[in-house]
C-alpha positions in Angstrom: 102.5 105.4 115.4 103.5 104.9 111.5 103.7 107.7 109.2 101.7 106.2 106.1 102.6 108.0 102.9 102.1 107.3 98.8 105.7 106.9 97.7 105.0 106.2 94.0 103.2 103.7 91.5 103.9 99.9 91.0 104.6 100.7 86.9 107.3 103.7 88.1 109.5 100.9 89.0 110.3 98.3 86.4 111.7 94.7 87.5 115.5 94.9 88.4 115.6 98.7 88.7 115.9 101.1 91.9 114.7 104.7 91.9 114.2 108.0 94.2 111.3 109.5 95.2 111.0 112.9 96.9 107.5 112.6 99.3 106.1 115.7 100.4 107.0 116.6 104.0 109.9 113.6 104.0 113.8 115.7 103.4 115.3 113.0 101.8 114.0 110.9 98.6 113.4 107.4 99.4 114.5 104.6 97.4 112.4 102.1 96.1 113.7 98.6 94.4 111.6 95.7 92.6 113.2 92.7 93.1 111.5 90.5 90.7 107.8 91.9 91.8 109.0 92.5 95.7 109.3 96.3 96.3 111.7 97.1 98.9 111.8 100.9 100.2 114.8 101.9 102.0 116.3 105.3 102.8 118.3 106.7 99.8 121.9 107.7 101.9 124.5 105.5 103.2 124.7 105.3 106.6 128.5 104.7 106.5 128.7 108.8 105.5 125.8 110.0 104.1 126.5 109.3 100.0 123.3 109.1 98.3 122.8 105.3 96.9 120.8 106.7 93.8 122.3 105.6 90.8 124.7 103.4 92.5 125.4 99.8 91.7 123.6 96.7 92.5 124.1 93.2 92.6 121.0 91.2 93.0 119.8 92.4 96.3 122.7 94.3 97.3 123.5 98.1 96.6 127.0 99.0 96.5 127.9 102.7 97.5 130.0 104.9 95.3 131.4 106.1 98.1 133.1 103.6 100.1 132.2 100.3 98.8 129.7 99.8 101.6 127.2 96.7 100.6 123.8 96.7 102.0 121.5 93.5 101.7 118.4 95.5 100.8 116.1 92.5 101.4 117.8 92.9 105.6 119.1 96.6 105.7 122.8 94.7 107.1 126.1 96.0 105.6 128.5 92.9 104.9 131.8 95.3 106.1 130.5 96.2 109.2 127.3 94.3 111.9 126.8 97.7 113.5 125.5 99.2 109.8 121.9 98.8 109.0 119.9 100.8 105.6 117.1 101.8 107.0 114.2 99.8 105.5 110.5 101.0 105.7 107.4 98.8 105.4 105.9 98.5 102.2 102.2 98.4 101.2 100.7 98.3 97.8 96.9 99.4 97.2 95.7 99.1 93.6 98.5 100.8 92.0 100.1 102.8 94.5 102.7 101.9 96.7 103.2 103.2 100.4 105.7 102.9 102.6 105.4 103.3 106.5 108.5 105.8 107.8 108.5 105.2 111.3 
């Protein structure tokens, strides 16, 4: 069973942009882009080694990590340097206003 919860509001993230959100009861903030009106919430750390991914670079749909150069397809979770990497990527709802992302 999915764990439902409000992650933030359509207007927190503007066109282009990525941003963290710490959710009550969740340890680590999770990362949600809009990719030309498509949200997309993923987990916030590099699975490579654990570097946070807020604030670092994107291209299109791909984040770059500061701290290795990983790339992540955010649209797919797969890392172009290596098939066994995957960001996790959560299921996105939006009701009204308010988007929700399912964490399990």
């Amino acid at each position: 069973m999915a764990l439902r919860v409000q992650v933030c509001r359509v207007g927190d993230v503007a066109p282009g942009e990525s941003r963290g959100f710490t959710v009550p009861g969740v340890e680590l903030p999770i990362m949600v882009t809009n990719l030309d009106g498509t949200y997309i919430a993923t987990a916030s750390m590099c699975p490579h080694e654990d570097v946070s991914l807020l604030g670092c670079k994107r291209r299109g749909a791909v984040v770059i990590c500061r701290g290795h150069g990983y790339r992540f397809d955010l649209r797919t979770g797969a890392c172009s340097h290596d098939p066994r990497l995957f960001l996790k990527r959560y299921r996105v709802s939006i009701e009204g206003d308010l988007i929700y992302a399912e964490l399990v």
